[in-house]
Each structure stands twice: as C-alpha cells, then as structure tokens.
C-alpha positions as CSV (number, residue, x, y, z in Angstrom):
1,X,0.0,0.0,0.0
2,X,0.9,3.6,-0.7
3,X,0.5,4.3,2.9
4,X,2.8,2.1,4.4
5,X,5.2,4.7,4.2
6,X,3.8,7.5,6.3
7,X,4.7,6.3,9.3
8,X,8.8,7.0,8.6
9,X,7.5,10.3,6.5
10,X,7.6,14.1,8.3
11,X,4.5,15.8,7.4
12,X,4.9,19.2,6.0
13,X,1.2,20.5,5.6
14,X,-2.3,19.6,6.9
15,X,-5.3,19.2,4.4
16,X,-6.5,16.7,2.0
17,X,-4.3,15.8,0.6
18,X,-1.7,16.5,3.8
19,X,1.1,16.1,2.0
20,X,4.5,14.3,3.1
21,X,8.5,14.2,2.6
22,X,9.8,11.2,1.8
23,X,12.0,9.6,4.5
24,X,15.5,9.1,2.1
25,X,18.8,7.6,3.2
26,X,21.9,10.0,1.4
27,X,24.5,7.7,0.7
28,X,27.0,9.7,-2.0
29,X,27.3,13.0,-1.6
30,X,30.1,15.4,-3.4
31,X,29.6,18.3,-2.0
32,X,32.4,20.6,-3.9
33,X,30.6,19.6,-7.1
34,X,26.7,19.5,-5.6
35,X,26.0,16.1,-6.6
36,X,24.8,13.1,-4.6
37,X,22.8,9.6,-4.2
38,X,19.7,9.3,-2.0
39,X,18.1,5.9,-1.6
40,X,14.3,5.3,-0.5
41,X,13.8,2.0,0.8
42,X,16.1,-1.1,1.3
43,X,18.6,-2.4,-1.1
44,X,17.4,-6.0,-3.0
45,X,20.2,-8.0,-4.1
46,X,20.5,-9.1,-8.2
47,X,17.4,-6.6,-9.2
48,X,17.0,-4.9,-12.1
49,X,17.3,-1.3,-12.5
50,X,16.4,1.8,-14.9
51,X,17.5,5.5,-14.7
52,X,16.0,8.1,-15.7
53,X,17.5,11.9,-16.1
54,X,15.4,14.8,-16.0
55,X,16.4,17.9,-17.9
56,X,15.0,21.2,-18.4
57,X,14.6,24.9,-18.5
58,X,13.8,26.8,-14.8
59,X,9.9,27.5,-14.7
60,X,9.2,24.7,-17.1
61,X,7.6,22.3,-14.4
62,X,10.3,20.0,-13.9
63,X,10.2,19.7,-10.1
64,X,6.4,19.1,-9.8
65,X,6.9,16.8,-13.1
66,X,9.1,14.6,-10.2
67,X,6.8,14.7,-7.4
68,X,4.0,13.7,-10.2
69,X,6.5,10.8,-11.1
70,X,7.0,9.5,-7.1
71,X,4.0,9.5,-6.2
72,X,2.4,7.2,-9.4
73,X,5.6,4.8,-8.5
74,X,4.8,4.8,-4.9
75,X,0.7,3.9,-6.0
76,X,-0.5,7.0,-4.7
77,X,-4.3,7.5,-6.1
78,X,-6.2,10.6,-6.9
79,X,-8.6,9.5,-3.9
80,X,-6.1,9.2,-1.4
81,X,-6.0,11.9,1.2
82,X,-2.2,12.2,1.5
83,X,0.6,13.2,-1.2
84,X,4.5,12.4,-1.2
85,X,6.9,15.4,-2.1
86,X,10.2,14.3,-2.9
87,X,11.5,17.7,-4.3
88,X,10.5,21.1,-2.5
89,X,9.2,23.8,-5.5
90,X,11.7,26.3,-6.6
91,X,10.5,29.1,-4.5
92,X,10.4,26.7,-1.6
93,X,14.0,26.2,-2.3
94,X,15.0,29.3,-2.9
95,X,14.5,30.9,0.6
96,X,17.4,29.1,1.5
97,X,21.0,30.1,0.5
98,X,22.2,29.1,-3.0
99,X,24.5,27.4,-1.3
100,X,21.5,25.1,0.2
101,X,19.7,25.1,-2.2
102,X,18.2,21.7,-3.5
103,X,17.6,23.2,-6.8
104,X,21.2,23.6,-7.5
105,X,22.3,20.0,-6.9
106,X,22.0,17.2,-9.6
107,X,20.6,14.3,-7.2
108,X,19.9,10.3,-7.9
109,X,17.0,9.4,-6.0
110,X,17.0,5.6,-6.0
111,X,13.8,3.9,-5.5
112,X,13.9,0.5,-4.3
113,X,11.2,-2.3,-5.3
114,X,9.5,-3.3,-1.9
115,X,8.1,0.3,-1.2
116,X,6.2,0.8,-4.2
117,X,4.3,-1.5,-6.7
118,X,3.7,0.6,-10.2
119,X,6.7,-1.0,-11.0
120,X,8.9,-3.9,-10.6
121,X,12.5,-2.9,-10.4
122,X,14.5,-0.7,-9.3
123,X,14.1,3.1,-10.2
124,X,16.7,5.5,-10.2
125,X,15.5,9.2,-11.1
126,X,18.6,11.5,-11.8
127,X,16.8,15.1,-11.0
128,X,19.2,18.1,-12.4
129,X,19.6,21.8,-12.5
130,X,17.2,23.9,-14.2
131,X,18.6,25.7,-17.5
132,X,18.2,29.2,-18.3
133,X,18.0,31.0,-14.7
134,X,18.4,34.9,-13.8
135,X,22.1,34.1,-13.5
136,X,22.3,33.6,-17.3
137,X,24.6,31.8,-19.4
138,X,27.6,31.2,-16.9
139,X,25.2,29.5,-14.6
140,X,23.9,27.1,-17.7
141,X,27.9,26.7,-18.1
142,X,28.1,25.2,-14.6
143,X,25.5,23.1,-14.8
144,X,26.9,21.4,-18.0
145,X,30.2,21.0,-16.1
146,X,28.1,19.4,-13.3
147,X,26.9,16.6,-15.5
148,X,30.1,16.2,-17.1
149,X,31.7,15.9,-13.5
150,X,28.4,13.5,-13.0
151,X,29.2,11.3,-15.9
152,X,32.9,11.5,-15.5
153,X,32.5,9.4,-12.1
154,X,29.3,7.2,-13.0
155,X,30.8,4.3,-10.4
156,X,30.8,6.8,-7.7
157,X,26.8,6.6,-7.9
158,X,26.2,3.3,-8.9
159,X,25.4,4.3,-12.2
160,X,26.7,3.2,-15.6
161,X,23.3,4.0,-17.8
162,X,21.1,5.9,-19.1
163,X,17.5,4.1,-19.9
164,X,15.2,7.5,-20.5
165,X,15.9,11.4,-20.7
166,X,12.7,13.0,-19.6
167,X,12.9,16.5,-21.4
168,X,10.5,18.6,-20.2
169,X,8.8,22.0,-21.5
170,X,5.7,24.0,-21.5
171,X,3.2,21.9,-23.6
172,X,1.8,25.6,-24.5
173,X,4.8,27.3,-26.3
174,X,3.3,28.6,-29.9
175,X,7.1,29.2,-30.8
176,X,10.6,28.6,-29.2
177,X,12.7,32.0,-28.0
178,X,16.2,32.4,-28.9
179,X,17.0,31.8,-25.0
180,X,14.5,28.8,-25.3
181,X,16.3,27.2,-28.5
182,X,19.1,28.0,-26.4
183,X,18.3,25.7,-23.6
184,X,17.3,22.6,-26.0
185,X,20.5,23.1,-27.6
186,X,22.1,23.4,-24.2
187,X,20.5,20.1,-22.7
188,X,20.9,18.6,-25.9
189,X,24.6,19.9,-26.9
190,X,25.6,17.0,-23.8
191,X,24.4,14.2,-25.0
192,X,25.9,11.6,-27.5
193,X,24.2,10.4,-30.4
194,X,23.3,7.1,-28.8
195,X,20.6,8.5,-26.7
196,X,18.4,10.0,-29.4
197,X,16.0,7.3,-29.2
198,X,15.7,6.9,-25.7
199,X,15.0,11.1,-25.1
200,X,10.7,11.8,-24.0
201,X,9.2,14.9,-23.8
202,X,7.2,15.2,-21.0
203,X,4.6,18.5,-21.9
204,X,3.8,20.5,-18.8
205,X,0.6,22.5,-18.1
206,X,-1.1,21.0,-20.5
207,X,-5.3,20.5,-21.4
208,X,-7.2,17.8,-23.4
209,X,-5.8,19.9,-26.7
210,X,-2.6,18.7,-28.7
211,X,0.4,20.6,-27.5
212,X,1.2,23.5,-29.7
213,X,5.0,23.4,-28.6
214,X,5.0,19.9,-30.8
215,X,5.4,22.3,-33.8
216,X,8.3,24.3,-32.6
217,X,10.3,21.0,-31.5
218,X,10.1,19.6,-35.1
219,X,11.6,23.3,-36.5
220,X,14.3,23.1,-33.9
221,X,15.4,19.3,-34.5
222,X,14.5,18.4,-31.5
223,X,14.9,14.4,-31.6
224,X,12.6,12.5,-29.3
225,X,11.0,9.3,-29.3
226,X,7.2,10.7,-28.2
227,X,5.7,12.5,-26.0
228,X,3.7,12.7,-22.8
229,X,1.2,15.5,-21.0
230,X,1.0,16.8,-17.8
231,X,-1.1,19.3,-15.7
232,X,0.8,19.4,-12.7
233,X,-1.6,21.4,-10.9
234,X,-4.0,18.6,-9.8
235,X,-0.8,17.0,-7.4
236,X,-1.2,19.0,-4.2
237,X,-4.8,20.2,-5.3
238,X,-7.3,20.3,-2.2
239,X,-10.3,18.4,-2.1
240,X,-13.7,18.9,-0.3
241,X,-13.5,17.5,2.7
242,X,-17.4,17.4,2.9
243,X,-18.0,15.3,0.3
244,X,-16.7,12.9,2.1
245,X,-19.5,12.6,4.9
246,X,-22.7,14.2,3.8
247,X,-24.1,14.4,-0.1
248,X,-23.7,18.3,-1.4
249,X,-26.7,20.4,-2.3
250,X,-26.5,20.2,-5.8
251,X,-28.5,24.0,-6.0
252,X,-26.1,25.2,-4.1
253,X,-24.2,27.5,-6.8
254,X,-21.0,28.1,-5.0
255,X,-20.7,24.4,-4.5
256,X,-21.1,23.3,-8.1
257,X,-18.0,25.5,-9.0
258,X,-16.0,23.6,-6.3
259,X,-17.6,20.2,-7.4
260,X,-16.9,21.7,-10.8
261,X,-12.9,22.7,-10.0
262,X,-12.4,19.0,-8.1
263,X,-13.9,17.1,-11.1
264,X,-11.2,19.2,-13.9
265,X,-8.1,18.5,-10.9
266,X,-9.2,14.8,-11.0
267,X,-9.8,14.5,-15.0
268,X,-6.5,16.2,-15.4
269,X,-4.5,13.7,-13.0
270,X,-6.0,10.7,-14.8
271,X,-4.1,12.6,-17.7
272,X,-1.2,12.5,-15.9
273,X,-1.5,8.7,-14.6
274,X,-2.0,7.7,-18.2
275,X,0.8,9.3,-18.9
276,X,3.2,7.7,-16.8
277,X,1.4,4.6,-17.6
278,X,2.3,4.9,-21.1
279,X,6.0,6.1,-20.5
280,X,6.8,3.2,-18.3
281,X,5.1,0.7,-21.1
282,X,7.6,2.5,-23.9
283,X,9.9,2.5,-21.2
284,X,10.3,-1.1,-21.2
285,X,10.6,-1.5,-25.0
286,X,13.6,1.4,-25.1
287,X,17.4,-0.4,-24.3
288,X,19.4,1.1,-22.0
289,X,22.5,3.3,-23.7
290,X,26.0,3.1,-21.8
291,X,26.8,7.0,-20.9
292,X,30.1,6.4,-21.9
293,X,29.6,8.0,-24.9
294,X,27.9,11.1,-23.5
295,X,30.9,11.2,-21.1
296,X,33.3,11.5,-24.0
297,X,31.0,14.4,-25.6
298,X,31.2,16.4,-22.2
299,X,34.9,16.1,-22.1
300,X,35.4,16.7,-25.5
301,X,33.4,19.6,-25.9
302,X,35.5,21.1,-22.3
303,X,38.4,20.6,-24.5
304,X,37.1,22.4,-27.3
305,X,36.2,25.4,-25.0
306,X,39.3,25.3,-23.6
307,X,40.8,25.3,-27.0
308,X,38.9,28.2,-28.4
309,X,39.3,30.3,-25.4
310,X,42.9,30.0,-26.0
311,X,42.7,30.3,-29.4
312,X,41.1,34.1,-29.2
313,X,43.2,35.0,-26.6
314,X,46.3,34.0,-29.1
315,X,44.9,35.6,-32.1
316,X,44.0,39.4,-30.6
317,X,47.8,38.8,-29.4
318,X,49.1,37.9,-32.5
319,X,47.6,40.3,-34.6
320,X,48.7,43.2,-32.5
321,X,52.6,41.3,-32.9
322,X,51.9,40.7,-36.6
323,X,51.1,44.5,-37.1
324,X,54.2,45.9,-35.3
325,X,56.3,43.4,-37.6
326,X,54.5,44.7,-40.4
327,X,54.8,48.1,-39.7
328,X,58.7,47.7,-38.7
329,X,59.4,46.3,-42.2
330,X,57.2,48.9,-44.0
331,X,59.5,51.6,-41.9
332,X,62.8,49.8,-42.8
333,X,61.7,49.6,-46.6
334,X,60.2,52.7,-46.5
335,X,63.1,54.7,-45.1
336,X,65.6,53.0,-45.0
337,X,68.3,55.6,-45.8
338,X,66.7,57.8,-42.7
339,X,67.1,55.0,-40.6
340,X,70.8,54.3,-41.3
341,X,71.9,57.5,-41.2
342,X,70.2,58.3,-38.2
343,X,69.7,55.8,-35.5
344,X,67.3,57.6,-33.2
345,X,64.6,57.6,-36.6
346,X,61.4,57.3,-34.3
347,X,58.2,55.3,-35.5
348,X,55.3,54.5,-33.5
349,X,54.4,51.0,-33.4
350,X,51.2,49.0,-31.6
351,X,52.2,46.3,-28.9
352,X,50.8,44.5,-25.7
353,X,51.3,44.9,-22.3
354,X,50.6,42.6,-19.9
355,X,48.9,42.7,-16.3
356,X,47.3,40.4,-14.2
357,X,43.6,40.6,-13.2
358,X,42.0,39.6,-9.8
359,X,39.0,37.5,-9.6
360,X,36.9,37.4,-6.9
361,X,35.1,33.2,-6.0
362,X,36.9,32.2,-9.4
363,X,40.3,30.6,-10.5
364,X,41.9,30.5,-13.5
365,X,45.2,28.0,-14.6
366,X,47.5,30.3,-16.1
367,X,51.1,30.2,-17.8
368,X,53.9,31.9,-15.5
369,X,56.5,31.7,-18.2
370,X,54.2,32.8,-21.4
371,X,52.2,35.0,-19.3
372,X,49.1,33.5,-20.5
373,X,45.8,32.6,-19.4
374,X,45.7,28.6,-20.4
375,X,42.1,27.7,-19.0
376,X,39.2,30.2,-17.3
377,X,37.4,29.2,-14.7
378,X,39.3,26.2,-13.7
379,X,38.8,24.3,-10.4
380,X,41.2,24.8,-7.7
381,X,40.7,21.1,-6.3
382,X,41.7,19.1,-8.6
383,X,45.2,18.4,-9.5
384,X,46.8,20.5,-12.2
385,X,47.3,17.8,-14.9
386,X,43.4,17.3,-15.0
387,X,43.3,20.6,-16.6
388,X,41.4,20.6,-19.9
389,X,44.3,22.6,-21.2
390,X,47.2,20.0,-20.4
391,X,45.0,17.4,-22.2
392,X,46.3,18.1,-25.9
393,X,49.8,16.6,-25.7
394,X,49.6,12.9,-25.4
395,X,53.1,11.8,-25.1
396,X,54.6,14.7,-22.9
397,X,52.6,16.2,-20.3
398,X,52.5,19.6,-21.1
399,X,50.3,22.6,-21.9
400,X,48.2,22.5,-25.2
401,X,47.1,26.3,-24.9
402,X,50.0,28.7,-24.3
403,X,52.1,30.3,-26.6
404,X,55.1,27.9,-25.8
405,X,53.3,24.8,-24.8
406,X,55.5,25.1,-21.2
407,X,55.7,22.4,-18.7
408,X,53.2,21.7,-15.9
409,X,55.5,23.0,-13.7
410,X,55.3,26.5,-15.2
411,X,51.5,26.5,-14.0
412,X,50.0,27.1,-11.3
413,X,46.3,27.5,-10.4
414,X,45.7,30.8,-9.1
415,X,43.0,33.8,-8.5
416,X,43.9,36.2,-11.3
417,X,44.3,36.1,-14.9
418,X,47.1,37.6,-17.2
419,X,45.0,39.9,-19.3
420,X,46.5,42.0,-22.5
421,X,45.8,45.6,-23.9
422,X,47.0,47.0,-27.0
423,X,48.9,50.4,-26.3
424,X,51.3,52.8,-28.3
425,X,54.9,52.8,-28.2
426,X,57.7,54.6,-30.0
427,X,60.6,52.8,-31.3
428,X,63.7,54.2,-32.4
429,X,65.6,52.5,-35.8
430,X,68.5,51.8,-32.4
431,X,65.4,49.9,-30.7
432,X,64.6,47.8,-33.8
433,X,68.5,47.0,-34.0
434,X,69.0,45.9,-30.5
435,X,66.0,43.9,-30.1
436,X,66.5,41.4,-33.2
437,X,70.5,41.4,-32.5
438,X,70.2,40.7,-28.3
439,X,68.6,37.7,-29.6
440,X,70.4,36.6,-32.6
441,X,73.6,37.7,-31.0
442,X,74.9,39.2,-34.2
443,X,75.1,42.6,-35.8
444,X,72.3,42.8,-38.2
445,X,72.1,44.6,-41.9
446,X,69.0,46.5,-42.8
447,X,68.3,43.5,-45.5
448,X,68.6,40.6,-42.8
449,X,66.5,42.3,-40.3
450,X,64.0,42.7,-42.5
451,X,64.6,38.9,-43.1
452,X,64.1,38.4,-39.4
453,X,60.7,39.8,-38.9
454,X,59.4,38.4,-42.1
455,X,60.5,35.1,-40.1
456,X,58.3,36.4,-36.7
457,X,55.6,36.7,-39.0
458,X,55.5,33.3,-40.1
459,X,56.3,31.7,-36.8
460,X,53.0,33.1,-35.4
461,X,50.9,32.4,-38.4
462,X,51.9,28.8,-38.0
463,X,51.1,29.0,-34.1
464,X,48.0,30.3,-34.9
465,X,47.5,27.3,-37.9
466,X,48.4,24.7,-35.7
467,X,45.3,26.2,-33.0
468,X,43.1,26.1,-35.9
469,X,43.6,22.3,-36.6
470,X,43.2,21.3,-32.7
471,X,39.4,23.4,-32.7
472,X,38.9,21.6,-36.3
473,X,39.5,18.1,-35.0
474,X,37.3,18.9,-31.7
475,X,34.8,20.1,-34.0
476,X,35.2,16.8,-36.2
477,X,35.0,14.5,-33.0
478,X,32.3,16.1,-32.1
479,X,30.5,15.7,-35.4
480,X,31.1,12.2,-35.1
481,X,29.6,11.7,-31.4
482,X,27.5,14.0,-30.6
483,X,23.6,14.9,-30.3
484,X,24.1,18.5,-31.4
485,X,27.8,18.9,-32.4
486,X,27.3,22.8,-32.6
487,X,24.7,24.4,-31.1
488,X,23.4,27.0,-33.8
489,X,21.4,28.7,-30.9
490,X,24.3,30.4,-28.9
491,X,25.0,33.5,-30.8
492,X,21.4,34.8,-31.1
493,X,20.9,34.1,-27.4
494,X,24.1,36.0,-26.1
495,X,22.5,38.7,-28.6
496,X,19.4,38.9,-26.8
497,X,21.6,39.3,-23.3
498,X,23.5,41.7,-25.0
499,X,20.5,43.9,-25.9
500,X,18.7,42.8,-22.4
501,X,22.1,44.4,-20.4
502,X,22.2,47.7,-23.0
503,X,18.7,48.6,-22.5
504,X,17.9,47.8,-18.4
505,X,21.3,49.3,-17.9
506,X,21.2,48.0,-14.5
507,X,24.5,48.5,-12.4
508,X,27.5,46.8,-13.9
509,X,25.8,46.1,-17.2
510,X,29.2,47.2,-18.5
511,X,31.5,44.6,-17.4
512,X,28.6,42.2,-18.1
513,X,28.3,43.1,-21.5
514,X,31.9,42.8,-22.0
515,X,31.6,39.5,-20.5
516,X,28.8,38.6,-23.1
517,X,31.0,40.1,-26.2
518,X,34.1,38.1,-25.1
519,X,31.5,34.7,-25.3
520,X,30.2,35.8,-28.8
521,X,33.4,35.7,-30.5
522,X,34.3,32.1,-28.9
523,X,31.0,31.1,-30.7
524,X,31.7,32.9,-33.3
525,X,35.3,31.3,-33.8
526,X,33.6,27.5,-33.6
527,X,30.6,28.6,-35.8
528,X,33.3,29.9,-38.6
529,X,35.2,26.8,-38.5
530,X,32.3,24.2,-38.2
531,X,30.8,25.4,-41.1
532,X,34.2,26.9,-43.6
533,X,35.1,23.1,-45.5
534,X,38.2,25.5,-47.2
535,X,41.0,26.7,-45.0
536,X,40.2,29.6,-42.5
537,X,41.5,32.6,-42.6
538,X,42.0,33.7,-39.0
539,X,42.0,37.3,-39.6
540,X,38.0,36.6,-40.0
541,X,37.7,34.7,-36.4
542,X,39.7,37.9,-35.0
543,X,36.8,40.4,-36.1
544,X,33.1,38.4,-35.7
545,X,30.0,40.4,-37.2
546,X,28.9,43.5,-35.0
547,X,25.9,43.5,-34.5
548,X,25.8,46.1,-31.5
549,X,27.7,49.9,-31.7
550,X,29.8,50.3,-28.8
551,X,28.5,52.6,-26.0
C-alpha cells in the first residue's frame, strides 16, 4: 500500500491531501561539485534497474513533473487523502542560500522495489539543474560541467546507464525564443548520439488539446522518441472534505464550482497517470545506452572550450605582434636611408602589455612563463594535470594552450588572470637594431632584419595554424559523437543578453556586456570553422560580425 510509508515520512502540511517528505537515506554526496545519491527503501540484491534523467529549463515544471513521477511509482491515487513530495518547488528552495539550495544539486534518487508496486524494479530518477536562470549563461555553463563531472564518475553513484531522458517543457509554447532554442541546444549539446532514441518529452501544463509546442520541437530538431502531457496542478490540489460525509446540495451554486474545479483537478491527474502509464510501457521496450559516450561528448566539448578560449586570446595577441612586424618592415623599406643615417629615426608601433587581473570566488590555470591565461574558470581542487588545457599533448605532459606549450610545472592554479591591452609605443631605428641582434647575438644589416621579422611573421601564423587544426579536430569528434555537435542557438541568445544588459542598464551592465562580447566571438570562432570546408583565414575569427555599436 501507498500508505505504508507515512509512518517514517515528516509531514509538512495539513489538508486533503496532507502532504508528506519522503524519508531518504543520502549515501553519495560530493559536496564541492553539488552532486549526490539518496536511496528510498532497502537495497534487493540481483534486481533490475532503470535510470531516468530529468532535464529542463527553470519554470518549465520539472520539479512538480518529479513529485507527479514518485507518487504514481509509490501507487498513490487521486482518492487518497495524503501526497509524497520528494523535491520542495523552486520558491520553496530558494529561501534558502544558493548554497543550500536543493535546486542547485544534480541528485539520484533511488527507488527501491518493496516500497512501491507501479513497477517492478529498481528506479533511479537522476533530477538536475534547471537551464536558463536569472544568472544567465555562466550558470547554464556550470550546470553542463556538473553533469560532465556526473558522468565522469558514473561508479561513484552506482550508475553506468542511461534508460530515458525525460525533457520537459511547457506543452503551450506557440514558438521557441532564442533563449528557449538555447536551452534545447544546451541540454541537448551534452548528450551523444546514442541516446536520441531513448530522449521523451514530458509536456507540462497541458489540457485535453494537442500541444502546440510539438510544432516548434520539429523546427528546432528536437529528436525524441514521443511525447507525454502533464497538468501538474492537480498534485497537491485540495479536495472537499465534505464530500466525504454528507451528499452536497447540488442547487447550491458556489458548490457546483468547487464540485466543478475537483472534477477538472481529478480529469487532469487521470491525464497525468495515463501518462506515466504509457511512459513506463515505452519505457520497457527502449534499451538502456552506456553513458560512456555522453561522457566522451562532455569532455570533449571542455576541451574544445578550452581550446577556443585559448585560441582568441592567441589571435588578438598575434595580430597586435603581426602588425608591429609589419609596420617595422614597411618603416625599414620605407626609409631605409633615414634610418641608417640616423639611428634615433622614431616610429610608432602598436604592442601589448601585460597585467594580471583579480578575480573574486573564481580561478583561472595560467602560464607563469608565457604570461598567458591557459584555461578560465578552472577548479582549484583538482590536480593540475586534469586541466582541460594539459589534455592536448599525449606523449609529454605539457600545456596545449600557451604560446610555448610550457611544462606543468610552469603552471600554477591561481585567482587572477594575465590579461592584454593593446597600447602605443615609440621605437627608435637603435630599438629595432638591439631587439633582433640581443637575440640573434649578431650585428644585423637592414636587408637581414627585414629577413628576421618576415621570419616572426611566419612563426605566429603557423602557431596560430596549428590552433586552428586542434578546434577543427574537436569540431570533427564532435560531429562524429554528438547529439548536437554545434549548437546553432548560442550566438542569437548571447545577442538577446547583450541587448537585455544595454537597455535595463542596471549596475554593472558594462563589465557584463563585456563578458557577453568576449562569449560571442568564442562562438563565433567554432561557428566559422564548423561550417568553412576551405581553410580559414584567421583574420576573420579575429573580427566576428557587430551587431551592436559600442556605448
């Protein structure tokens, strides 16, 4: 019976339904990554299990789309006069500290077979982070690198599969917004290619009509193998509690709107029942995918972040270096008889300048010896050769991002970043001189210094070449293995932030925005190359579209 667990369960409000928290055992529990196993019930040896991940966007019904789910498995019924939460709602959650928060974990709730009989094996529901909060796209960031970390370490909590991933969204959506698309491609961009066929969308606040969001789905690609509708307003929904001693006076107008209201609660949780009914029935003809490949996807797609962050930080660098070689040979060829005669010829050229950058709650791996940020944000706890960016060289362990690809042991993991600005200086023909012969150790003719820097040029184009190919094969791999190898949704949706930060203008929309600008040209970069079959030019990944005047 449903009711056999109330007696361990802490009741949290009075009614009917009352409604009660389950009574959970946490057995895993990573708490520097928010991620952890609860277990309901008692462990039975050699069962069968399933698991279950549910994704979605914040507001789009996901945690009342759980409850709905525990309390069919546990064989709760619309005329019982108690309810099981498992997950408190997200305003519920979020009076407590972020930090607290239950809305910011990614937890496996496993259900065990002897306290529930809708089904006869062991359940695991993998609940996760809702996409798309106030805290924008760094926060939808985190919560990809929470899965990753999730599917990284599957043995850690018990799991090794995937058998269904319960998308859900609002059943109602006429069309999809850019920061919608967004969020499918976000959920979707994590996922290998195996798992297309095991991925349900579970329709939220829906009526007896066909979902109009089904349209929208097919014009964004969405792959799925059917879908299911919920109203998830009928779970807690109060009852009469007279109806259940004395007939009603059916004249009695005020009570034929609450007869009215109960009868629309119960038709729409006979929707939902049927629902699950259905899911579990597909559920059983659907095989289980390793998440193996996912796990490869997650990491790949770090590295290919890692790579391209690297990759614009190296080109705005190089092309300030390739323009002061340019503009010292178009000096030396240009007046070259000034020059010679008079060493102190002044020219002005363009170079960088280095200085670090604090960060406040945030770490970055950075290059001591290049003076280079390798990887941003990168975790403090783990150790440094689990770095995205020291996983490009295979045979030595080294960096794959710097300038120099240095040693580990010229990185350290600290709480600033070496940022560049492009400033003025004035050379003298003496400068020029000194600068090519300290390192050449040799006294240099106008001819072979000219020779030299059309050398420096060349060396940093092929730096820059051999970036290119390691963001090409990425991009390839990615082709190969994942759901959505390039999410075509990111640079309208950074637009829209852009334009929601210029016009609310609320305080420090500035750095925000220059935040947002910085992300735009990584996608920008990936969406050049993904879709240029001829070589690229990198000049063009230097200089993305603008689409906004500067203010």
């Amino acid at each position: 019976m449903a009711s056999n667990l109330l007696p361990n369960c802490n009741k949290i409000s009075d009614g009917n339904p009352c409604i009660h928290t389950l009574d959970m055992k946490e057995t895993t529990i990573r708490k520097e990554s928010k991620i952890r196993r609860c277990e309901i019930g008692s462990k039975v040896p050699h069962q069968s299990e399933k698991v279950i991940m549910v994704v979605g966007a914040t507001g789009s019904g996901k945690t009342a789309v759980i409850n709905f789910f525990v309390n069919y498995i546990l064989g709760v019924e619309w005329s019982s006069n108690f309810r099981y939460q498992l997950v408190p709602d997200e305003c519920e959650s979020k009076k407590k500290s972020q930090a607290d928060s239950q809305t910011e974990w990614i937890t496996a709730y496993t259900f065990y077979p002897q306290c529930r009989q809708a089904i006869p094996y062991t359940l695991t529901i993998i609940d996760t982070p809702g996409f798309g909060d106030t805290r924008g796209i760094k926060r939808d960031k985190e919560i990809t690198e929470q899965i990753r970390v999730f599917f990284s370490t599957p043995s850690d909590y018990g799991i090794d599969q995937i058998d269904a991933i319960a998308f859900v969204a609002q059943a109602a959506l006429p069309r999809l917004t850019e920061t919608q698309k967004f969020i499918f491609d976000s959920v979707l961009s994590g996922f290998g290619k195996n798992i297309a066929e095991n991925i349900f969308l579970f329709l939220t606040f829906a009526d007896l009509q066909a979902p109009q969001i089904l349209g929208s789905t097919e014009k964004a690609s969405l792959p799925y193998k059917c879908y299911f509708k919920f109203n998830n307003s009928a779970l807690y929904a109060q009852k009469d509690l007279k109806k259940d001693n004395q007939e009603q006076n059916s004249s009695d107008t005020d009570d034929d709107d609450d007869n009215d209201e109960e009868k629309f609660n119960q038709t729409i949780w006979k929707m939902g029942t049927k629902s699950f009914k259905k899911f579990f029935k597909e559920l059983q003809n659907t095989s289980a995918k390793s998440i193996t490949l996912s796990a490869e996807v997650l990491e790949e797609r770090k590295r290919l972040e890692t790579s391209v962050a690297g990759l614009s930080r190296l080109i705005r660098s190089r092309i300030v270096t390739l323009e002061k070689h340019r503009k010292e040979k178009e000096m030396l060829e240009q007046y070259k008889n000034e020059m010679v005669s008079n060493k102190n010829f002044t020219f002005i050229v363009h170079i960088e300048k280095t200085a670090k950058q604090d960060l406040i709650d945030d770490y970055a791996m950075v290059c001591h010896k290049c003076k280079f940020t390798c990887h941003y944000p990168c975790s403090p706890r783990w150790p440094k050769f689990t770095c995205s960016a020291m996983k490009f060289l295979a045979v030595v362990r080294g960096c794959g991002v710097c300038p120099m690809e240095c040693s580990l042991s010229d990185h350290e993991n600290v709480a600033f970043t070496y940022e560049r600005e492009r400033v003025e200086k004035t050379m003298t023909y003496a400068d020029l001189l000194e600068s090519y012969e300290g390192a050449l150790r040799a006294v240099l003719k106008t001819e072979e210094l000219v020779k030299c820097i059309e050398e420096d040029v060349s060396t940093a184009e092929i730096k820059i070449e051999k970036y290119l190919e390691k963001v090409s094969e990425s991009l390839k791999r990615l082709q190969e293995i994942a759901l959505k190898p390039n999410p075509s949704a990111t640079i309208d949706y950074i637009d829209v932030l852009i334009q929601n930060e210029q016009s609310e203008g609320q305080k420090g929309w500035q750095e925000r925005r220059k935040a947002l600008l910085d992300l735009r040209q990584k996608a920008h970069i990936i969406n050049k190359i993904s879709h240029t079959e001829t070589k690229v030019d990198y000049k063009e990944l230097a200089n993305p579209p603008a689409v906004f005047d500067e203010i």
